[in-house]
MILUM-822261 format. One record per atom (N, C-alpha, C): x negated, y, z; atom name. Coordinates in Angstrom, 3 decimals. Each point is the difference from the previous one (the first is absolute). Layout:
+----------+----------+----------+------+
|        x |        y |        z | site |
+----------+----------+----------+------+
|        X |        Y |        Z |   CA |
...
+----------+----------+----------+------+
This chain:
+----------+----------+----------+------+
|        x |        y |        z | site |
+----------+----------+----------+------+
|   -0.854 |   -1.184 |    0.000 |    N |
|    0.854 |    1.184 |    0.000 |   CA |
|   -0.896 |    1.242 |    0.000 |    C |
|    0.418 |    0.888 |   -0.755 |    N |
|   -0.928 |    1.551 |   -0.261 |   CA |
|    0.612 |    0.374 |    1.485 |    C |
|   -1.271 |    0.837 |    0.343 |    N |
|   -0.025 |    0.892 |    1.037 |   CA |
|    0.984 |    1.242 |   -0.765 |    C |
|    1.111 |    0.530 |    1.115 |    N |
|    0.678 |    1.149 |   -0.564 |   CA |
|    0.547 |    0.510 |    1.435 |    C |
|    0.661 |    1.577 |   -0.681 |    N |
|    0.609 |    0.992 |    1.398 |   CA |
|    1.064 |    0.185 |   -0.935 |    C |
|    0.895 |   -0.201 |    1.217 |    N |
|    1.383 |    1.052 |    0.096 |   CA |
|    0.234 |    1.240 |    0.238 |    C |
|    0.430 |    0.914 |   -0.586 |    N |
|    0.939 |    1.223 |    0.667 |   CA |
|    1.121 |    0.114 |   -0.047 |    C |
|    0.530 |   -0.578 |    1.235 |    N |
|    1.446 |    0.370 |   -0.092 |   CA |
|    0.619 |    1.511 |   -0.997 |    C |
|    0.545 |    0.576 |   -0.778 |    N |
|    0.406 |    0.984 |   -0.353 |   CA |
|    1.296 |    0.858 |    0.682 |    C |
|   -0.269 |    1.600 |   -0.085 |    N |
|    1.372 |    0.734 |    0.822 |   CA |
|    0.848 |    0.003 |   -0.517 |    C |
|   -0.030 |   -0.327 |   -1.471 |    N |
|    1.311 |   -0.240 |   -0.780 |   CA |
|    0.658 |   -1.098 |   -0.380 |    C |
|    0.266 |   -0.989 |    0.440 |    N |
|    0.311 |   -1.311 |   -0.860 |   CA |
|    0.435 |   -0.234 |   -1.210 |    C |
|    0.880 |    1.698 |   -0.247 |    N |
|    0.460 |   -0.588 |   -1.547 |   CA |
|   -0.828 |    0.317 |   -1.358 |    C |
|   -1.377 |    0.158 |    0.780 |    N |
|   -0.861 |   -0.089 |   -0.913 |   CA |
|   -0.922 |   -1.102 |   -0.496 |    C |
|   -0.099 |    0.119 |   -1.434 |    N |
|   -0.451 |   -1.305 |   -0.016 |   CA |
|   -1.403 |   -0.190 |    0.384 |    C |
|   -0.677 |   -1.433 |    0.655 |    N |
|   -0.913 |   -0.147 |    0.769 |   CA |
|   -1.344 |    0.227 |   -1.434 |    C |
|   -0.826 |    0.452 |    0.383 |    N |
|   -1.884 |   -0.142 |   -0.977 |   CA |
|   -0.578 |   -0.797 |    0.526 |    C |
|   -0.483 |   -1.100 |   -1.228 |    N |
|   -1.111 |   -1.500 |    0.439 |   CA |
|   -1.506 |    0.740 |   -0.655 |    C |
|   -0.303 |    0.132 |    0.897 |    N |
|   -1.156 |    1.000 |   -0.252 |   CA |
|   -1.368 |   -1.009 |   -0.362 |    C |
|   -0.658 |   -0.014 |   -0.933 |    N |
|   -1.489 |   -1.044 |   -0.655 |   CA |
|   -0.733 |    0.485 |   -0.267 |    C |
|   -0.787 |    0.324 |    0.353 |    N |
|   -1.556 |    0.336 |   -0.249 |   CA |
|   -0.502 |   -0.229 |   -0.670 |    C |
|   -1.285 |    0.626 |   -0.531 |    N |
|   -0.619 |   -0.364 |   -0.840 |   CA |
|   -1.881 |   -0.191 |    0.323 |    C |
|   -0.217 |   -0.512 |   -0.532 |    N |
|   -1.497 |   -0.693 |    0.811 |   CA |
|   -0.497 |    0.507 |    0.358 |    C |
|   -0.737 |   -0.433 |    1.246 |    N |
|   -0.399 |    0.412 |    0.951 |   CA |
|    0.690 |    0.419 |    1.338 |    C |
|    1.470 |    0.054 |   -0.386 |    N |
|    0.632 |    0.754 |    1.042 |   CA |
|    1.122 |   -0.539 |    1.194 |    C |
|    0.264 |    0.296 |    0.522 |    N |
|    0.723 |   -1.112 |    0.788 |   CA |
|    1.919 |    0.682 |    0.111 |    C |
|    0.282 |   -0.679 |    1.541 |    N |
|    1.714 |    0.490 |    0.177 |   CA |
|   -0.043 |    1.198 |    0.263 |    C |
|   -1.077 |    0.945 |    0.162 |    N |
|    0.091 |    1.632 |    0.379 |   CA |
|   -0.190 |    0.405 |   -1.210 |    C |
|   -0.239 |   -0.152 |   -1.194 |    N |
|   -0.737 |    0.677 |   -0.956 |   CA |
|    0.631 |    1.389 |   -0.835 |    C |
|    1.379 |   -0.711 |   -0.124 |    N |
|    1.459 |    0.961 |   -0.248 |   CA |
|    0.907 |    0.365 |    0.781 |    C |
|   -0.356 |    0.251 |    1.234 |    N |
|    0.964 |    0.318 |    0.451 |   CA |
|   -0.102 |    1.313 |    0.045 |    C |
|   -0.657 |    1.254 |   -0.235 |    N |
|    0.116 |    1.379 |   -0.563 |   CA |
|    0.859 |   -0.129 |   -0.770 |    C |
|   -0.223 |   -1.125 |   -1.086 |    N |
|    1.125 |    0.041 |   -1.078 |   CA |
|    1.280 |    0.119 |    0.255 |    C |
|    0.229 |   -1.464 |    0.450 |    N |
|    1.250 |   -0.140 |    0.637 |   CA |
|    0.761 |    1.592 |    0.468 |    C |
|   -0.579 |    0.718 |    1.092 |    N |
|    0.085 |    1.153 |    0.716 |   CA |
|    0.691 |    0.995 |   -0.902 |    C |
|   -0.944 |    0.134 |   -1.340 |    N |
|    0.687 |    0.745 |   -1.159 |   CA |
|    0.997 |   -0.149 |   -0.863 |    C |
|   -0.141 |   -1.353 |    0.262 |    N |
|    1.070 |   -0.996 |   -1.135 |   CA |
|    1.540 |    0.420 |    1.128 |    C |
|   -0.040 |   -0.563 |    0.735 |    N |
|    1.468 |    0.180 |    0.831 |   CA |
|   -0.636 |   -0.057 |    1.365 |    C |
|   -0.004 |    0.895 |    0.957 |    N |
|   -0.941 |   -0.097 |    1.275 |   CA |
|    1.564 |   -0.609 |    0.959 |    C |
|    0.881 |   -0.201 |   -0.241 |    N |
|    1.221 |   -0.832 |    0.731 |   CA |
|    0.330 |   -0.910 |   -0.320 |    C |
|   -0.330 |   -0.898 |   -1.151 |    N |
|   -0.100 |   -1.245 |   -0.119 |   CA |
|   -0.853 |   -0.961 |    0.530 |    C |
|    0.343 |   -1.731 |    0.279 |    N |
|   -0.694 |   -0.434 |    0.540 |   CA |
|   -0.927 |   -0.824 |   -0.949 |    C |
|   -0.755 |   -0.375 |    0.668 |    N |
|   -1.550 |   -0.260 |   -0.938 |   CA |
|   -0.524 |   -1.413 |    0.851 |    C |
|   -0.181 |   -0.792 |   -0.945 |    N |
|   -0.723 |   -1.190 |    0.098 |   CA |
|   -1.402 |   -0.051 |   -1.184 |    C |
|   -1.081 |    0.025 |    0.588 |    N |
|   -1.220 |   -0.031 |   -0.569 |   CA |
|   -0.821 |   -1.383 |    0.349 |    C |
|   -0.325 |   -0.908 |   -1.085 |    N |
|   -1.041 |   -0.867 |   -0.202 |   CA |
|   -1.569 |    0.661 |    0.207 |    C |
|   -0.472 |   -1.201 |    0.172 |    N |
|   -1.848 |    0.040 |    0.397 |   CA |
|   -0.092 |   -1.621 |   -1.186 |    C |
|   -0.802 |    0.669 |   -1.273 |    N |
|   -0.043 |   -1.275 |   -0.620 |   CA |
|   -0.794 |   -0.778 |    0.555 |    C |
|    0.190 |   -1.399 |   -0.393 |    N |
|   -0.588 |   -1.062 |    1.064 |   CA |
|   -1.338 |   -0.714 |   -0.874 |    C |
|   -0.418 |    0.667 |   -1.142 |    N |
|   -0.831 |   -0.549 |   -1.245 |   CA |
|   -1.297 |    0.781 |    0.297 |    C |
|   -1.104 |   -0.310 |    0.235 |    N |
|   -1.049 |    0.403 |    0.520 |   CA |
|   -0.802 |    0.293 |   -1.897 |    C |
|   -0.597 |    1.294 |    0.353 |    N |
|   -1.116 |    0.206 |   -1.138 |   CA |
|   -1.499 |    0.941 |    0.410 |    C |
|   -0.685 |   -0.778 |    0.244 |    N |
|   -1.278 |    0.221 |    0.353 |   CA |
|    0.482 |    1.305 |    1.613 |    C |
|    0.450 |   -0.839 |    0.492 |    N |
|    0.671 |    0.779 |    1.044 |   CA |
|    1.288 |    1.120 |   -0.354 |    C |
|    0.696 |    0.235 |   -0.558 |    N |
|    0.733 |    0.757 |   -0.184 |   CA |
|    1.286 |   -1.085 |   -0.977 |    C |
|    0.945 |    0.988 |    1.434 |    N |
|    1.353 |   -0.803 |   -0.104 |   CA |
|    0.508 |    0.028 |   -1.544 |    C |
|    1.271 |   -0.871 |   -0.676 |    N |
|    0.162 |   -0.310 |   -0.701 |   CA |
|    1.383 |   -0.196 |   -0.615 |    C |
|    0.957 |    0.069 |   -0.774 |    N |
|    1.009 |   -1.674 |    0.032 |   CA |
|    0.318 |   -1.221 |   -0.381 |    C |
|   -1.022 |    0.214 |   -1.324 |    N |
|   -0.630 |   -1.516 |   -0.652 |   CA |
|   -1.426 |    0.435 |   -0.821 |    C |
|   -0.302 |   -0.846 |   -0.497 |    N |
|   -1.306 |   -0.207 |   -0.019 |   CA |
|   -0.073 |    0.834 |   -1.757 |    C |
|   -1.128 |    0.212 |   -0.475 |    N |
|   -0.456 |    0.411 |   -0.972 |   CA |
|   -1.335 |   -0.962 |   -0.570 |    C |
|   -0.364 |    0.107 |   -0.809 |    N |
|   -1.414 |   -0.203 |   -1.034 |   CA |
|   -0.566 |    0.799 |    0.023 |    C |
|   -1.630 |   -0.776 |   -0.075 |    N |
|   -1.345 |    1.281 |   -0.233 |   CA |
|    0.074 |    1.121 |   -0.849 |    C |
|    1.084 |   -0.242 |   -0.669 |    N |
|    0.181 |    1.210 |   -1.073 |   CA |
|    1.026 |    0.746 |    0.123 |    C |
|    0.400 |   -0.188 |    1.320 |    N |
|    1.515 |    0.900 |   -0.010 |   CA |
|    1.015 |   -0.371 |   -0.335 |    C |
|   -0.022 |   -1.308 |   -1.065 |    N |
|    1.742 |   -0.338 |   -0.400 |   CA |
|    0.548 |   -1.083 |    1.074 |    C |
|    1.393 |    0.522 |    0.345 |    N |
|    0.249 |   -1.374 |    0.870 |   CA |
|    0.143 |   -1.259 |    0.003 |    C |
|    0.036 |   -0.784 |    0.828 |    N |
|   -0.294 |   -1.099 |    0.149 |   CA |
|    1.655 |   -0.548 |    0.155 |    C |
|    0.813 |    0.176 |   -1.112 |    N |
|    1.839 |   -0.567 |   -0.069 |   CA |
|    0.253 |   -0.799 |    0.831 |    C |
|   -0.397 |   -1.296 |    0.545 |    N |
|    0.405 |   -0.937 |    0.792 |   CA |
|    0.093 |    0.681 |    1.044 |    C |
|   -1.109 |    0.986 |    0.671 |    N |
|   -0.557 |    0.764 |    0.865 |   CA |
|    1.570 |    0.599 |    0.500 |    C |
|    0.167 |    1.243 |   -0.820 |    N |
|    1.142 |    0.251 |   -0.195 |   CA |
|    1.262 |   -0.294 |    0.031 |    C |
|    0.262 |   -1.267 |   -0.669 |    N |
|    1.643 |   -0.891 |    0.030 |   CA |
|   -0.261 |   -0.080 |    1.510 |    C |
|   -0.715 |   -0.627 |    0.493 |    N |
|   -0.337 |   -0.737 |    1.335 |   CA |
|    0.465 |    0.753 |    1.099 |    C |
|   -0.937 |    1.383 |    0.071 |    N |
|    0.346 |    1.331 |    0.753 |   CA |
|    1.145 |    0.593 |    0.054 |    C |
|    0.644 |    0.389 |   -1.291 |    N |
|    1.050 |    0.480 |   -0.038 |   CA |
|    1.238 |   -0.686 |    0.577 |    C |
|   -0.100 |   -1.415 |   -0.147 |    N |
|    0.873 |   -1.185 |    0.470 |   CA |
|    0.340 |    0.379 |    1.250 |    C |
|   -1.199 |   -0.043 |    0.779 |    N |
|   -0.417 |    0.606 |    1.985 |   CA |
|    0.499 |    0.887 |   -0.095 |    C |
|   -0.114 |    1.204 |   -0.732 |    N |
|    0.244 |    0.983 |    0.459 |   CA |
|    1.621 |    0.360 |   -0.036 |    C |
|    0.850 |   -0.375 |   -1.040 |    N |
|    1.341 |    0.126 |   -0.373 |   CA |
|    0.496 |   -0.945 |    1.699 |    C |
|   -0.334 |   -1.304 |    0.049 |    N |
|    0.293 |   -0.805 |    1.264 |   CA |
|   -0.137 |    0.851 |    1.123 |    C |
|   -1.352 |    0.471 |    0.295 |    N |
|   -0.098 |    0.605 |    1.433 |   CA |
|    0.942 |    1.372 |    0.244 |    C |
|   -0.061 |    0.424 |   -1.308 |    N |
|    1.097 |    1.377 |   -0.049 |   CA |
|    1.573 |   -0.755 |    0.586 |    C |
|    0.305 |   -0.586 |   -0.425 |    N |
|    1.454 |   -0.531 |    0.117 |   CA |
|    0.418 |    0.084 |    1.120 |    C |
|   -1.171 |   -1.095 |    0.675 |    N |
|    0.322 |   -0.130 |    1.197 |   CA |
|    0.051 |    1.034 |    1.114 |    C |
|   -0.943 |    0.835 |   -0.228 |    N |
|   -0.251 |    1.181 |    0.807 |   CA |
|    0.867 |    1.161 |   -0.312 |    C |
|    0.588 |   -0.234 |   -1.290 |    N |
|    1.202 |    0.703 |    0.075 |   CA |
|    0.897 |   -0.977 |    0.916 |    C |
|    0.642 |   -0.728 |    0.304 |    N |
|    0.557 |   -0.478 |    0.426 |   CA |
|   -0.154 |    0.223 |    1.686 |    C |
|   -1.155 |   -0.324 |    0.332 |    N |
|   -0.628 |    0.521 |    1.367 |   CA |
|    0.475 |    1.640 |    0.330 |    C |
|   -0.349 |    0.598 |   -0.736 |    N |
|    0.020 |    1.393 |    0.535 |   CA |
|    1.216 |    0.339 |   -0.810 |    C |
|    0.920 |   -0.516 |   -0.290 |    N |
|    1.679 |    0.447 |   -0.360 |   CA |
|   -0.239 |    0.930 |   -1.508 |    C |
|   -0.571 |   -0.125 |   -1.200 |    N |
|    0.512 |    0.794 |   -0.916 |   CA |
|   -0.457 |   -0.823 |   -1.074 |    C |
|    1.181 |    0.582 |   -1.177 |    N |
|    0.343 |   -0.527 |   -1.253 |   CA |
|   -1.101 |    0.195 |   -0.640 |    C |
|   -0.880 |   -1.474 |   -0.377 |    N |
|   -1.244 |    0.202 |   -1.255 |   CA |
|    0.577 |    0.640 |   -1.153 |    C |
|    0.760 |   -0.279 |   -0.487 |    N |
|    0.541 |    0.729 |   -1.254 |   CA |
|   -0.136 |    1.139 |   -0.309 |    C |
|    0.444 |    0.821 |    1.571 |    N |
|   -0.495 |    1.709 |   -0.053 |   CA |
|   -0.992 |    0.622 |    0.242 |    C |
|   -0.959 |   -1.218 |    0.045 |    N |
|   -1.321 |    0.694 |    0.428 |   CA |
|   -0.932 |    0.320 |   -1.138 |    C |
|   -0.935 |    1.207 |    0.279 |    N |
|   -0.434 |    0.326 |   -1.056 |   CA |
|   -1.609 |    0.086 |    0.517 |    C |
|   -0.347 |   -1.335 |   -1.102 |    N |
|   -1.483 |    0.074 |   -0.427 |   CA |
|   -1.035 |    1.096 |   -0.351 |    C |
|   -0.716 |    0.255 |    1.327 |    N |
|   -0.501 |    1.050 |   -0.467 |   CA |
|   -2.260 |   -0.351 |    0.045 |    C |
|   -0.538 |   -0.325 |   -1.330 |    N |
|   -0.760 |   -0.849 |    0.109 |   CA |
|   -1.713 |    1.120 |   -0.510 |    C |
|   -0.915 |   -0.397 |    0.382 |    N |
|   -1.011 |    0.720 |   -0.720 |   CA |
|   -0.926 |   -1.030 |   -0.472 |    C |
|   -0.729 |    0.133 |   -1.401 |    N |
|   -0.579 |   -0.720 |   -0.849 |   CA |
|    0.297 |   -1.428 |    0.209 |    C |
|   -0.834 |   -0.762 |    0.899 |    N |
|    0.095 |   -1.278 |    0.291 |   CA |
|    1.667 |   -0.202 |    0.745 |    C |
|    0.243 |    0.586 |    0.605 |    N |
|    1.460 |   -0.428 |    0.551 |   CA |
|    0.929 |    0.684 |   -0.789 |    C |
|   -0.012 |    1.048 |   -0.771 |    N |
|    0.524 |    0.237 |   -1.313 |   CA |
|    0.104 |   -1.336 |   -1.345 |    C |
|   -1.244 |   -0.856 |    0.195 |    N |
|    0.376 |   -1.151 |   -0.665 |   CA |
|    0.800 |   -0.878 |    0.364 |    C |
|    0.070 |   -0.267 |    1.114 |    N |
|    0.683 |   -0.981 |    0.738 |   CA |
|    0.938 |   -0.121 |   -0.176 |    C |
|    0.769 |    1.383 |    0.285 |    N |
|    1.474 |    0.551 |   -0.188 |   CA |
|    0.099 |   -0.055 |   -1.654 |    C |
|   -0.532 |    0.252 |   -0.405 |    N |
|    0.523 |    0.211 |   -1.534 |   CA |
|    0.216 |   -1.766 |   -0.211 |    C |
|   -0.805 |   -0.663 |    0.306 |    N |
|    0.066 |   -1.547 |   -0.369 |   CA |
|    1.284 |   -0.526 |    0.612 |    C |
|    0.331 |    0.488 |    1.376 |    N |
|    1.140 |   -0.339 |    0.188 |   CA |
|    1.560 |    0.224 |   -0.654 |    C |
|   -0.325 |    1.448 |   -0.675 |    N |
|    1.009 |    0.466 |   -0.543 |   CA |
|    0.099 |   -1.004 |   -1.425 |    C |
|   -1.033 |   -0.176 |   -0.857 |    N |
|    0.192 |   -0.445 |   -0.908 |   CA |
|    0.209 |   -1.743 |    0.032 |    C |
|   -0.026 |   -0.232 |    0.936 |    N |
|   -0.250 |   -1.531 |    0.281 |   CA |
|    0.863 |   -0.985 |    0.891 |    C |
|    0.886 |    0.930 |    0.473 |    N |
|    0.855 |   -0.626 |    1.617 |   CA |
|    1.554 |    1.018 |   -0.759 |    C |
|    1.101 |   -0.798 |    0.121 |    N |
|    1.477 |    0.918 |   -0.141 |   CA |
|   -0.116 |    0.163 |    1.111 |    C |
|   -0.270 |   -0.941 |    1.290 |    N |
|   -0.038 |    0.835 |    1.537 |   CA |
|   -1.304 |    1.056 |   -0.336 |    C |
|   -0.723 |    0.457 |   -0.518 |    N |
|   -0.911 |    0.551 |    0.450 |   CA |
|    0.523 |    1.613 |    0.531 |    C |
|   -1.351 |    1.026 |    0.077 |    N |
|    0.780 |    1.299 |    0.017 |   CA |
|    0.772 |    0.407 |   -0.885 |    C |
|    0.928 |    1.148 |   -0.242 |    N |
|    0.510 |    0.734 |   -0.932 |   CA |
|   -0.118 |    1.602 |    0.117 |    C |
|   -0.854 |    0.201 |    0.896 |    N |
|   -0.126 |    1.237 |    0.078 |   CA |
|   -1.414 |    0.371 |    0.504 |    C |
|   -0.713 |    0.829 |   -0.597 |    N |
|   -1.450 |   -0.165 |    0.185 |   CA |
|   -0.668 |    1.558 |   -0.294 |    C |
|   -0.880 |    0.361 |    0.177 |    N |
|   -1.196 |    0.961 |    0.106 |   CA |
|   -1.183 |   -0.224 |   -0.025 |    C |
|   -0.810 |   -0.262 |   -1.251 |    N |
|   -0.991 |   -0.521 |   -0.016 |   CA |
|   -1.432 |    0.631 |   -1.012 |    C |
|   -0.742 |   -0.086 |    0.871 |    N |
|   -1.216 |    1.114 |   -0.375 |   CA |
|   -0.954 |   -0.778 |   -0.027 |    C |
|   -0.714 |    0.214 |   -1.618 |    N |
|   -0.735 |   -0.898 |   -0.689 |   CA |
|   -0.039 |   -0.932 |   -0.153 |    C |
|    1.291 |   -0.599 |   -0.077 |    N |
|    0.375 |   -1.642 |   -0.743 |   CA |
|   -1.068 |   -0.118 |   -1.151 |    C |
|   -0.019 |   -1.207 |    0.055 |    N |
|   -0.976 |   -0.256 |   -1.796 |   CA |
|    1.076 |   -1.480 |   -0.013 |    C |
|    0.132 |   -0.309 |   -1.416 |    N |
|    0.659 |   -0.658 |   -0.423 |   CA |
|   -1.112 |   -1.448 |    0.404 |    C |
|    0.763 |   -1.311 |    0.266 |    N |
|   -0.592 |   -1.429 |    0.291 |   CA |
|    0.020 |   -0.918 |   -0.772 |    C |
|    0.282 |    0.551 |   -1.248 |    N |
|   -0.317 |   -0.938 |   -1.224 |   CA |
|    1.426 |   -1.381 |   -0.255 |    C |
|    0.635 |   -0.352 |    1.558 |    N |
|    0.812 |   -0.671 |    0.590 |   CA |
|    1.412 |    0.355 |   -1.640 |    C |
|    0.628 |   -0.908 |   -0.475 |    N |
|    1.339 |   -0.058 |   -0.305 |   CA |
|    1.090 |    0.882 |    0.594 |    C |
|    0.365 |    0.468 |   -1.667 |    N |
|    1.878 |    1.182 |    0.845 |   CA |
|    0.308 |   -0.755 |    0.675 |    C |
|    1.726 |    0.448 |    0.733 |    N |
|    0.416 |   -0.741 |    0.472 |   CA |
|    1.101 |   -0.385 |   -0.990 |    C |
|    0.752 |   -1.249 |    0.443 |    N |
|    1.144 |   -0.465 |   -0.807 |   CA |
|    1.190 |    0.534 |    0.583 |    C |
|    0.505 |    1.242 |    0.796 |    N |
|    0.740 |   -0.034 |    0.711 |   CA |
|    0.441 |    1.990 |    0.060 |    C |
|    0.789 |    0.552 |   -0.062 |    N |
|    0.135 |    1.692 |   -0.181 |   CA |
|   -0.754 |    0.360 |    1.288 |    C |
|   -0.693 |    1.504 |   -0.459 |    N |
|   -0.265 |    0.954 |    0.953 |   CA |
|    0.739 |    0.913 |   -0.109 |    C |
|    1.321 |   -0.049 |   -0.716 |    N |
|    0.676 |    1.507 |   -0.200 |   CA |
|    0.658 |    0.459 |    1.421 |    C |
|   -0.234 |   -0.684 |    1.341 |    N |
|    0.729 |    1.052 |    0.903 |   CA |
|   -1.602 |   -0.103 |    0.978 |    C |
|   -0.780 |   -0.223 |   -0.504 |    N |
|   -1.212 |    0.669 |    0.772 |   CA |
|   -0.127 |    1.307 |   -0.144 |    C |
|   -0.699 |    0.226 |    0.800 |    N |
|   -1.019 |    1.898 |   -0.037 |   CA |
|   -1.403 |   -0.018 |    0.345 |    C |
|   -0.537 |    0.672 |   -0.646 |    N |
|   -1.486 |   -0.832 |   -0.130 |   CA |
|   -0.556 |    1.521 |   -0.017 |    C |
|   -0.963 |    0.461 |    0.557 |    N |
|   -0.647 |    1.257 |   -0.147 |   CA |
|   -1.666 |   -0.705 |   -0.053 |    C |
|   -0.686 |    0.484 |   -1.167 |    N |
|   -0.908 |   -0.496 |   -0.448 |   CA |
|   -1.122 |    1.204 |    0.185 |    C |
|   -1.078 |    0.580 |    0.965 |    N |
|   -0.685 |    0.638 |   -0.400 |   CA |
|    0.489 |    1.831 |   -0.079 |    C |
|    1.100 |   -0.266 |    0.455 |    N |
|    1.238 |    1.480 |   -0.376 |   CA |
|    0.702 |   -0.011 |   -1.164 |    C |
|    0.122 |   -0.924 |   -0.569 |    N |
|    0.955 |   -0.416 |   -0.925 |   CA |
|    1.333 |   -1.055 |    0.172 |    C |
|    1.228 |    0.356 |   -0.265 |    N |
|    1.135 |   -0.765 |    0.461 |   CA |
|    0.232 |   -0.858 |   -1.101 |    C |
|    0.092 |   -1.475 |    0.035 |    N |
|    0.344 |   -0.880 |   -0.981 |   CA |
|    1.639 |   -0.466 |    0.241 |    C |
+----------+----------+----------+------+
């Protein structure tokens, strides 16, 4: 199980941010973000559990930077699971929660979106790079996807 924090939020009817990091960084890394993003929503943040020459992770990569897909299916699998449940734990609808990811946890999330009908559907994600990984077979037309400051 990834190391992660809760914040309860002052608003509930906001939707909760699964906050992912990006390498090197851990469950504090965004939470400025978060702060800006909706500072009354509640926030659940991962600590990836994928080690790279010391610096945290959420799946693994190649000497050359491209990822390692199995790496990926594998991770993302955990990560959609541990979300569930911890939505479930701390009382709010995964559905409304919005992915909010940087580079490496920007991939994560994007893999989930394209890869899981449970996955996210609502996301914020800064410096995604595409994973080479297959569309999906399945609509994104009621996602919201903010790419970089761009709305898809």
């Amino acid at each position: 199980m990834m190391e992660h924090i809760f914040i309860p939020g002052k608003n509930p009817a906001l939707p909760p941010l699964v906050l992912l990091h990006g390498t090197g960084g851990d469950e504090h890394s965004l939470l400025q973000i978060a702060e800006l993003i909706a500072p009354d929503a509640a926030v659940l943040a991962f600590r990836g559990d994928v080690p790279e020459q010391g610096a945290n992770r959420f799946f693994t990569r190649y000497m050359d930077g491209s990822f390692d897909l199995e790496s990926l299916a594998e991770k993302t699998e955990q990560l959609m699971v541990q979300t569930a449940k911890l939505a479930t734990e701390y009382d709010f609808r995964l559905e409304n929660a919005i992915a909010v990811g940087y580079s490496n946890g920007a991939n994560i999330a994007a893999n989930a979106i394209l890869t899981r009908e449970d996955g996210f559907r609502k996301a914020i994600l800064f410096h995604a790079m595409p994973s080479g990984a297959a569309m999906p077979d399945f609509s994104l037309a009621s996602a919201t996807l903010f790419f970089d400051g761009r709305c898809k």
